[in-house]
ZAVO-169239 format. One record per residue (C-alpha): x, y, z; residue in three letters. Coordinates in steps of 0.1 Angstrom, whole numbers. Layout:
% residues N
X Y Z ALA
...
***
This chain:
% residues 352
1131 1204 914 UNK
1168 1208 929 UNK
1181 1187 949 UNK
1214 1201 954 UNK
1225 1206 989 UNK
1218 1243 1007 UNK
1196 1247 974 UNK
1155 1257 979 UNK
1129 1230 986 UNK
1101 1222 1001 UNK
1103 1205 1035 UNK
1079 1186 1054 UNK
1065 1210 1087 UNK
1033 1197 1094 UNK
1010 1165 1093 UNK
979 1153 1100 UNK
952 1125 1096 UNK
918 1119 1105 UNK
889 1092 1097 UNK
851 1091 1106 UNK
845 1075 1139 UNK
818 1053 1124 UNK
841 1012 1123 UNK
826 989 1102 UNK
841 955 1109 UNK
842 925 1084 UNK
811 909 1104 UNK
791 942 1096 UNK
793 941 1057 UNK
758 937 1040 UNK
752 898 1045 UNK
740 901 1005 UNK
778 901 994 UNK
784 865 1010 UNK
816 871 1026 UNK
828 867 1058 UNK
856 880 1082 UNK
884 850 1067 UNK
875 858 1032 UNK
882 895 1037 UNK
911 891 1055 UNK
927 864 1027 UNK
922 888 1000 UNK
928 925 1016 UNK
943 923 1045 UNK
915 942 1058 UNK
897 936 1095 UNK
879 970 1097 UNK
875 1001 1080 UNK
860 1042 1084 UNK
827 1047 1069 UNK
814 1087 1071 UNK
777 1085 1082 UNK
748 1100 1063 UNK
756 1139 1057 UNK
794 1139 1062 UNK
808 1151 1028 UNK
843 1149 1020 UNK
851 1190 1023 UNK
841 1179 1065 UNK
866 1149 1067 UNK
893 1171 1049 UNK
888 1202 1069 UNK
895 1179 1102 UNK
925 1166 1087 UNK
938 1201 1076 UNK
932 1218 1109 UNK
953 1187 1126 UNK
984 1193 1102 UNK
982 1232 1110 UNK
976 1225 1143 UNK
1007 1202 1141 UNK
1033 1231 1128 UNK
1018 1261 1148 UNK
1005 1277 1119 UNK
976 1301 1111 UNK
986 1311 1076 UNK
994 1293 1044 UNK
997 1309 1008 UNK
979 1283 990 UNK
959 1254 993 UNK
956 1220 966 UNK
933 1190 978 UNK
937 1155 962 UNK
908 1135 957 UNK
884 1113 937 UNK
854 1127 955 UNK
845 1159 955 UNK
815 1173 971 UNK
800 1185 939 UNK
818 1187 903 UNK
822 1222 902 UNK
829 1241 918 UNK
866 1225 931 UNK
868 1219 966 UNK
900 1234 974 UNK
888 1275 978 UNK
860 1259 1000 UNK
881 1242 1022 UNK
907 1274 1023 UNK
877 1298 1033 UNK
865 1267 1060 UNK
899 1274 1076 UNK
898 1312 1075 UNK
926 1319 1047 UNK
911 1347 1024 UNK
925 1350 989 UNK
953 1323 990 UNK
955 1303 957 UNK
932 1272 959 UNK
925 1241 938 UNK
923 1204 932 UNK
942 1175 919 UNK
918 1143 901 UNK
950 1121 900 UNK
927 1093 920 UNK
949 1069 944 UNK
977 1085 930 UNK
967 1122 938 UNK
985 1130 971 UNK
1023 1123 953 UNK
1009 1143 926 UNK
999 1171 951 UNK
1034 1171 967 UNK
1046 1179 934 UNK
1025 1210 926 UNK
1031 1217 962 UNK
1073 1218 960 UNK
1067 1231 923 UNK
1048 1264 941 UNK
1074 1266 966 UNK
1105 1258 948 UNK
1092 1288 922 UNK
1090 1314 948 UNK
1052 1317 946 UNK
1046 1303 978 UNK
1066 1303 1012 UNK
1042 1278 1027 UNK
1016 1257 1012 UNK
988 1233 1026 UNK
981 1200 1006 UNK
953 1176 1015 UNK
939 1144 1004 UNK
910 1133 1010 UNK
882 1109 1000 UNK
845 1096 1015 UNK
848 1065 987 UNK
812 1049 1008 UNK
796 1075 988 UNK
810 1057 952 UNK
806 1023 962 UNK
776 998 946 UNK
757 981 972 UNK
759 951 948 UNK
797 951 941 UNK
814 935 971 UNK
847 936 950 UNK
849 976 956 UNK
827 972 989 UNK
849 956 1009 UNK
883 976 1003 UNK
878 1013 998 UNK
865 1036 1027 UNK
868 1071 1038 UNK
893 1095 1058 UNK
917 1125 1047 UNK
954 1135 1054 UNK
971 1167 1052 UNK
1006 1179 1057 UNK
1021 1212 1054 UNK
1053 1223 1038 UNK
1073 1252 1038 UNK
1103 1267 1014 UNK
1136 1254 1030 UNK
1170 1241 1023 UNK
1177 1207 999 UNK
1194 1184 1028 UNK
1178 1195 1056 UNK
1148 1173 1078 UNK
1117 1176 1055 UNK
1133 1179 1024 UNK
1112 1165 998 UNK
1140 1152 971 UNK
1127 1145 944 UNK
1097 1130 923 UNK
1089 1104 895 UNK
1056 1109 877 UNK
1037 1087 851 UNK
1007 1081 833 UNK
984 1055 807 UNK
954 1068 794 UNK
947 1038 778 UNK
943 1019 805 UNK
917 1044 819 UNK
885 1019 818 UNK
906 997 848 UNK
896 1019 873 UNK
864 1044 868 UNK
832 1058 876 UNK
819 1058 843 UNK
788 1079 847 UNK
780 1119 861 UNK
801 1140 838 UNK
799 1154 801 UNK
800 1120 785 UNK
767 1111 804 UNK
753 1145 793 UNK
761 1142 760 UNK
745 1100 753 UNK
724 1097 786 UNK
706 1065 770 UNK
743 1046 772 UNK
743 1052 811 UNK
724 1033 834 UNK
720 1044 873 UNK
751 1019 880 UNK
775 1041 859 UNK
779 1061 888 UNK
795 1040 910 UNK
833 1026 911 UNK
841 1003 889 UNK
876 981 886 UNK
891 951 869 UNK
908 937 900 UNK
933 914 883 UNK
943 938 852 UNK
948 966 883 UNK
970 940 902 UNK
994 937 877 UNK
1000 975 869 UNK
1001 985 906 UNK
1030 960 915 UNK
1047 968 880 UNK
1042 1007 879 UNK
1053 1016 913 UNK
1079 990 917 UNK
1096 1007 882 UNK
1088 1045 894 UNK
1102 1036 930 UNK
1132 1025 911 UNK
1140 1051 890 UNK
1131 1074 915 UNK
1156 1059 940 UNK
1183 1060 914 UNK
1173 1099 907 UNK
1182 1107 938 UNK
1209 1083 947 UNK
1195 1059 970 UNK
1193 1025 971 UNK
1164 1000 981 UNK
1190 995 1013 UNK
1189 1031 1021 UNK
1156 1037 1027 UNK
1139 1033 1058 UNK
1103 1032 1054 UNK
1084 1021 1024 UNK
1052 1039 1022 UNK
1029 1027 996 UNK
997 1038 986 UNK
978 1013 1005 UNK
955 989 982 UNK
953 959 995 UNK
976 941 1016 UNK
986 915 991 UNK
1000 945 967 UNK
1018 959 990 UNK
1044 926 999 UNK
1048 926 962 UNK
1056 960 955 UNK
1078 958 988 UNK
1096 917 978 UNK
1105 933 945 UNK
1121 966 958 UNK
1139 939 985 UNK
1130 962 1011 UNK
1127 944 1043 UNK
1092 940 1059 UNK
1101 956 1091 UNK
1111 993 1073 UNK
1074 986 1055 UNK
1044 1007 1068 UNK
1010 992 1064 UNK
976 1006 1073 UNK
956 993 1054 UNK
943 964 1083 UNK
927 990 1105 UNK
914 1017 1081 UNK
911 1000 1045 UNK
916 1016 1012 UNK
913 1055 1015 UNK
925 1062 978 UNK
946 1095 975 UNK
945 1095 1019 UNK
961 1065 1021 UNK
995 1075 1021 UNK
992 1107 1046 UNK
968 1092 1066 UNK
994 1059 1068 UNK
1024 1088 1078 UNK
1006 1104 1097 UNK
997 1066 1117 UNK
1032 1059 1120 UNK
1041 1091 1131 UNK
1017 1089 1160 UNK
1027 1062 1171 UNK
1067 1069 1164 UNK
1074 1048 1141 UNK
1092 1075 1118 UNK
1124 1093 1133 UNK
1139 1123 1123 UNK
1168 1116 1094 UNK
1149 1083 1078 UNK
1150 1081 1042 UNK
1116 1077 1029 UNK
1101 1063 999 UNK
1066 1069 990 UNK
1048 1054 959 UNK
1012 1058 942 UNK
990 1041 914 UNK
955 1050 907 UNK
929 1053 879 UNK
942 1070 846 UNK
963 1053 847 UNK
984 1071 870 UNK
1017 1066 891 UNK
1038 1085 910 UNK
1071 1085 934 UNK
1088 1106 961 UNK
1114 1106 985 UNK
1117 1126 1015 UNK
1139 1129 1043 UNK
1116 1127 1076 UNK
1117 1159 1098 UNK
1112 1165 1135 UNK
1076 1170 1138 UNK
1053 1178 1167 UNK
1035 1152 1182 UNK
1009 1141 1158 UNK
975 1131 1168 UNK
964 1090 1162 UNK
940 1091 1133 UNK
917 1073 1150 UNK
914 1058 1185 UNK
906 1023 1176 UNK
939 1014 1193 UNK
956 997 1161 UNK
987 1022 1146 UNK
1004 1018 1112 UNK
1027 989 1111 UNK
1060 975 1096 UNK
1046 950 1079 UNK
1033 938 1047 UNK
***
């Protein structure tokens, strides 16, 4: 996309972020995992996280966070709609037209993104693609993910990070330069590294050799310290080549947003950039690992609770199962107020 000033671009008009009310503190984790509170804290940076309760599906959390980032721009029409996401209520058909009829926007394009943690910068970029094209003046993109629903009530490794919650924002065709702008993207991918992070059961493969899969295939499954490593290397290089594309440096940018993982991945990612700790936004200690949500529910956090100001340079980066990464860099607009995500009285921080 351009990037050259008074050029067409999509800009930033609209946010929103919403979890299930249901907290699960450290304390309240099945006592058949053997951890406690410290050991959860040492090793995620997590204290609490969102768990939907029985019979909320992931089209309900995404629908509340879509309505918030309409509500948030004074909008009643978009021309499309894309949802990111790892979960999908069923495997066809995609949620996306679902969500789009939910809202009440007949006939406007629809569909979703599989790009896992990874899959709300890879949204943005079909979203600016759409509206950098001229095939849509305003387009809604949402991420969102009920992860409970994929975890294995005897893996505490994936038990005690990943939870459940959806953010949206809406952007609109603009001008390259003004608030909003989204400037540019880095993208990337390893399919051999796609056994790292999966649920290796409930699609075709399954179908095809069912006596290879056992019930436990379909739950989330990850080699924590192979993941480690490519996180911290792959978004560290794509937020530096992204930064160079668009002629920033680390110094420039305000607020680091990274797709929130764990909290130990996140000071790395953010001590290699050399970004300070105090222009780093973390969510991660109140609501826990929300795969492709993280990052607009973590924006929409900080904006809440005004943490991003009109005119900051900032830097988003993604990895998730594929392997995928992802980069962008947008220049923060003057929003609305936006609604807390949650009212458990803990907003986004600056600190990793």
């Amino acid at each position: 996309m351009s990037t050259e000033l008074g050029s067409a671009t999509a800009v930033l008009a609209g946010l929103g972020g919403w979890v299930p009310p249901r907290v699960v503190a450290n304390g309240e984790l099945p006592a058949s995992w053997g951890v406690d509170d410290a050991w959860v804290r040492r090793r995620t940076g997590i204290a609490t996280r969102h768990w939907a309760d029985a019979g909320t599906s992931t089209g309900d959390v995404a629908e509340q966070a879509a309505r918030r980032a309409m509500a948030n721009v004074r909008t009643p029409r978009v021309d499309a709609v894309i949802v990111a996401t790892s979960t999908p209520d069923r495997p066809m058909p995609a949620m996306a037209p679902q969500l789009a009829a939910r809202l009440g926007l007949d006939a406007v394009a629809a569909w979703d993104v599989s790009a896992a943690c990874s899959g709300f910068v890879y949204g943005l970029a079909n979203a600016a693609g759409l509206i950098c094209a001229g095939i849509a003046e305003t387009v809604l993109l949402v991420a969102a993910e009920v992860y409970s629903t994929l975890i294995d009530p005897e893996d505490r490794s994936a038990g005690v990070v990943f939870a459940d919650g959806a953010g949206a924002v809406v952007l609109r065709r603009g001008l390259a330069g003004e608030p909003g702008s989204v400037l540019g993207f880095d993208l990337g991918s390893d399919g051999t590294g796609h056994r790292l992070i999966e649920v290796p059961g409930g699609g075709a493969l399954e179908r095809a050799a069912p006596e290879r899969y056992g019930p436990a295939d379909r739950y989330f499954r990850m080699q924590g310290r192979e993941v480690f490593q490519h996180a911290v290397t792959r978004m560290t290089a794509s937020s530096r080549l992204l930064l160079k594309n668009v002629g920033w440096t680390a110094g420039d940018v305000d607020r680091l947003v990274a797709h929130q993982a764990n909290a130990r991945i996140l000071s790395a990612v953010g001590g290699r950039l050399e970004i300070p700790a105090d222009r780093c936004v973390s969510h991660i200690g109140s609501v826990g690992n929300t795969g492709a949500a993280s990052i607009p529910l973590a924006l929409a956090d900080a904006a809440a609770h005004q943490d991003l100001r009109s005119g900051h340079k900032v830097l988003l980066t993604a990895f998730g199962a594929g392997l995928t990464w992802g980069s962008a860099a947008v220049l923060w607009p003057e929003l609305a107020p936006v609604l807390p995500v949650h009212d458990t009285g803990a907003p986004a921080v600056r600190s990793l």
